[in-house]
N, C-alpha and C positions, 0 to 999 in steps of 0.2 A: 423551470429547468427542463431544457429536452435531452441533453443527456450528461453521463458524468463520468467522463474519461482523464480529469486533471484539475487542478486546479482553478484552469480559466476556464471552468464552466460554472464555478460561482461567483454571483458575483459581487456576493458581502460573507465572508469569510464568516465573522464576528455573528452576523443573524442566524447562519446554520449553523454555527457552536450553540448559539442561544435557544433554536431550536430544539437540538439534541438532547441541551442540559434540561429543557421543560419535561421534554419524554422521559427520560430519566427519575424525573420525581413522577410523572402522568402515565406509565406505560401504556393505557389504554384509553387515553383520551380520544382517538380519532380512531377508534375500534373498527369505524364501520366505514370509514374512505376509501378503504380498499374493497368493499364488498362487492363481490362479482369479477373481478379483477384475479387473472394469470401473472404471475412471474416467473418465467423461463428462467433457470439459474446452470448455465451450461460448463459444467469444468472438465477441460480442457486436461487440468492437469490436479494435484492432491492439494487439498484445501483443507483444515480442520475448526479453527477458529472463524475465517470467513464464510463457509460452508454452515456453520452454526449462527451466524450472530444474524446473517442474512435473513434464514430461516423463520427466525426468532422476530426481528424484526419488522419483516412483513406480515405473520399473520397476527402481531398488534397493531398491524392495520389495515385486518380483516381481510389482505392477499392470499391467496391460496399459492406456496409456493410448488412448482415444478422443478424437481432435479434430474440431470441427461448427466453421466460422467462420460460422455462424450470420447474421451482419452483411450476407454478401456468398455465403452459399452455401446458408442456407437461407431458409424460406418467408418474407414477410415477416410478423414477428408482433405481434399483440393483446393488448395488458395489461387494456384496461377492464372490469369484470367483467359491464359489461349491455351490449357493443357490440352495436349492427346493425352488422355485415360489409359493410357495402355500399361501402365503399372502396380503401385500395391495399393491407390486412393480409388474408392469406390463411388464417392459421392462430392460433389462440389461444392463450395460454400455457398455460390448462386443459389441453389436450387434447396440444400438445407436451412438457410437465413429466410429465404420467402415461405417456405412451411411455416419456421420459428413466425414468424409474422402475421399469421394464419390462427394460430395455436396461443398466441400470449398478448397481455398486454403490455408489456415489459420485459428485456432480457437485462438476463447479468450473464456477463463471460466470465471465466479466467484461464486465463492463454500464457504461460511462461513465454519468457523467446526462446528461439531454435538455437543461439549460440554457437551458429557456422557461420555467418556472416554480419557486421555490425549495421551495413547498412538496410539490409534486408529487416533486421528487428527494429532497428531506430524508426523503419517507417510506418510502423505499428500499421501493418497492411493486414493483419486479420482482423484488427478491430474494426479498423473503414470499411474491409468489406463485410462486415457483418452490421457495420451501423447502416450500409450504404445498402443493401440488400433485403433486412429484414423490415425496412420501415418504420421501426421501434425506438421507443426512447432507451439507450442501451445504459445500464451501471458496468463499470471495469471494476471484477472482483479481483484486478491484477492482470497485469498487460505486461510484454515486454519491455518496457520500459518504467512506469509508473505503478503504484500500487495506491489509488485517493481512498479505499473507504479505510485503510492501514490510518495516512497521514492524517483526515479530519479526525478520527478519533485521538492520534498525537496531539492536535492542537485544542482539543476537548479536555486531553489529561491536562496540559501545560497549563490550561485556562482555570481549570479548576484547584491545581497545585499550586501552581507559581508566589512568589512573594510577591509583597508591595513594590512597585517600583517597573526598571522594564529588565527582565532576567536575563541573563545569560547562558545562554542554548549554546548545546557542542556535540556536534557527530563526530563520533571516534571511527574509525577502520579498528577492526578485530580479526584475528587469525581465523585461518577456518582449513579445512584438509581438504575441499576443491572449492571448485570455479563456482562462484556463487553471481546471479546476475546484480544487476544494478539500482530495479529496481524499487526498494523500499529506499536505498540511500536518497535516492534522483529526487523521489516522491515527496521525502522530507525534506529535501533542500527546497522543493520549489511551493511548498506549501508555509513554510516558516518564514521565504522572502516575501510571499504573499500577503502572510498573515502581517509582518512589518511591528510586530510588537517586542522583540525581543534583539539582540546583540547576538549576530550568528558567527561560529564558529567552527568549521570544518578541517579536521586533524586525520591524517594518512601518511604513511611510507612515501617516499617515491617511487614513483611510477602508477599512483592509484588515481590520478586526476579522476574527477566525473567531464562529464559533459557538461560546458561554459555554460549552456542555454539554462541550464536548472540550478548551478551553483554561483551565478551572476550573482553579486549581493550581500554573498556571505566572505567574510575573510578566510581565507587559506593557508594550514602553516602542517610541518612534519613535524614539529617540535609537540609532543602530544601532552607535555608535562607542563608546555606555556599554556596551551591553550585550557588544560582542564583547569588553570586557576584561578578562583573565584566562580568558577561553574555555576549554576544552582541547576541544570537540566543535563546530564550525560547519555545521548544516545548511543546506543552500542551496535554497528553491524557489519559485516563483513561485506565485503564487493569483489570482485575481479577486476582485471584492469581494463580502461575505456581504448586507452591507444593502442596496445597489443591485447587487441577485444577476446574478451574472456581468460585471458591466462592470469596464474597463480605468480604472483613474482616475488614473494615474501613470507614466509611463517613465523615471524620473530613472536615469539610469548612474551616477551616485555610489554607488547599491547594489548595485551588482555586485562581487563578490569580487573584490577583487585582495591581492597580498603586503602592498601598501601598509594594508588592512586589517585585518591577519593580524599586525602587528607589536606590539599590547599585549596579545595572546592569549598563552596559555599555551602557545605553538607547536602553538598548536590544530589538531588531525585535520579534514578537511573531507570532508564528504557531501554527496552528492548523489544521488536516485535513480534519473537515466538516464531519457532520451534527455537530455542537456542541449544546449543549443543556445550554442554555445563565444562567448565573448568578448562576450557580449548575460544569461545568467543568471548567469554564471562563467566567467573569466578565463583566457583559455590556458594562462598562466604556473601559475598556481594546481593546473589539473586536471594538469596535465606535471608540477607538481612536487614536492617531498617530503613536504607535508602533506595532497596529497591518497589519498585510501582509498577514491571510489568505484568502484574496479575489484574491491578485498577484499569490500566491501560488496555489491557485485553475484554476486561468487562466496557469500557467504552464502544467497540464493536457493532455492541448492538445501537447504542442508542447515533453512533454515526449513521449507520444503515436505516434507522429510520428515518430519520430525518432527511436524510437524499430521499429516499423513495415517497415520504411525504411530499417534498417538493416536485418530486416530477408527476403525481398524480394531481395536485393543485395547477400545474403550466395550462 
C-alpha cells in the first residue's frame, strides 16, 4: 500500500479486516517493523479519538510518532500554486511537504474542508499537494471529503458484530445545530459498497443527497421508518447538504434515534462515530443502552490504524 486516502487504495477490503482483527488479539506482534521509522501526524484541525488511536497504534509498531497541530501551532499555510504571499499565509505547502519529507517516513494529515466552495474541497487539493510534494506514503486522518481510518474500523465492528447471513446496513441523517461536512457519511457509503457484504440502505430528508460517485449502490429513500426495518446495523450522522453545499436545510427531531425507532429493526446494533452531541443527533437512552456499539467501534480505531500502517511499511 503506498497510500491511504479511500477506499480504492485497498485492494482486499476483507484481508485488512483480517489483519486488524489478528492485531487485536496480537497487539504487539510486529513490535519491531516500525523500528527506526517517523510518522509525521500533521492536524490540521481538532482530532481526539484519531489523534489517539493513531498514536497508539503506530508505536505497537515500534513507529515513533510525531505530532504538528499545524492548525494552531504552525506557520499559517498556502495551498494555491501561483500565490503572491503578500497576505496572512506565511508558508507554502511546496516548501512545508518537502521538509515533512526530509523529517518522516510517513505522514498522516487531517484537513477538514474549507466549506466556501464545493468544488474547491471535492478536489481534495490539500491532500494531492501534500502527497504530491512531500514524496511520502500519506494516511488521511480525514480529508474533505472522506474519513477511511473512521470507515475500516466500521467495517471491522460490522465484521465482528453482524449476524449469520448478509445484514442489513442503514445510514440515517440526524439533526445537528450547523453545517456539518460530509465527510464520514461519504466515507461510509463508499466503503460498505466496497466491502459488498451487506444490503445498503441510505435514509435523509430532502434535500440531503450525497454525492452519486460514493452513494452509487446503496438504495435511497426519505421514508426513515421504511428503511430502519428489519435493520441489524443503524448508522447514525448528521451532514449538510451536497447541492446548496454546506447549508442547514432541516432540524426535524423526529430523526433522532431513539428506542422508539429501533423497534422493527432487527435489534439493530447502533453507530456512531463520535463526538456525538447526546439527545440532539442520538438519544441518551439509545447511546446508554444495549444496542448501542459506539464505544467498541471507537476502540476499533486502533487496530484499523495499524493495520494500514502495517501495510504501507510492508509495500
Amino acid at each position: 500500500m503506498q497510500k491511504f486516502l479511500s477506499a480504492h487504495d485497498v485492494a482486499d477490503i476483507e484481508s485488512l479486516v483480517n489483519k486488524a482483527l489478528f492485531y487485536k488479539s496480537n497487539p504487539l506482534s510486529d513490535s519491531s517493523l516500525g523500528a527506526g521509522k517517523r510518522i509525521g501526524c500533521i492536524f490540521m484541525n481538532p482530532s481526539m479519538r484519531t489523534r489517539l488511536s493513531t498514536q497508539i497504534a503506530a508505536k505497537n509498531l515500534g513507529i515513533e510518532p510525531i505530532l504538528l497541530n499545524a492548525g494552531s501551532e504552525g506557520w499559517a499555510l498556502e495551498f494555491e500554486d501561483d500565490a503572491i504571499m503578500n497576505g496572512t499565509t506565511v508558508e507554502h505547502i511546496k516548501d512545508a511537504a518537502r521538509v515533512f519529507g526530509q523529517y518522516f517516513d510517513i505522514l498522516a494529515v487531517r484537513a477538514f474542508p474549507a466549506f466556501k466552495n464545493r468544488e474547491d474541497d471535492y478536489s481534495e487539493h490539500i491532500m494531492k499537494q501534500i502527497v504530491k510534494y512531500s514524496g511520502l506514503p500519506v494516511v488521511s486522518l480525514e480529508s474533505a471529503t472522506l474519513h477511511p481510518l473512521q470507515s475500516l474500523a466500521d467495517i471491522i465492528t460490522m465484521t465482528e458484530k453482524k449476524p449469520a447471513g448478509r445484514p442489513k446496513v442503514v445510514l440515517t441523517w440526524a439533526p445537528h445545530i450547523k453545517s456539518i461536512p460530509h465527510c464520514v457519511a461519504n466515507s461510509f457509503a463508499q466503503w460498505v459498497n466496497k466491502w459488498d457484504k451487506a444490503d445498503f440502505v441510505i435514509t435523509h430528508p430532502e434535500g440531503y443527497d450525497l454525492d452519486s460517485s460514493f452513494t452509487s449502490g446503496a438504495q435511497i429513500t426519505h421514508n426513515q421508518k421504511e428503511a430502519l426495518e428489519g435493520a441489524d446495523f443503524v448508522y447514525v450522522k448528521n451532514w449538510s447538504s451536497y447541492n446548496d453545499y454546506g447549508a442547514v436545510l432541516n432540524t426535524d427531531t423526529s430523526w433522532m434515534l431513539t428506542n422508539a425507532h429501533l423497534e422493527n429493526t432487527n435489534d439493530a446494533k447502533v453507530m456512531h462515530c463520535l463526538p456525538v452531541r447526546r439527545n440532539i443527533e442520538l438519544s441518551g437512552e439509545v447511546l446508554d443502552g444495549p444496542n448501542s456499539i459506539v464505544t467498541h467501534q471507537a476502540g476499533n480505531r486502533v487496530w484499523a490504524a495499524q493495520a494500514v500502517l502495517s501495510e504501507i511499511l510492508k509495500a
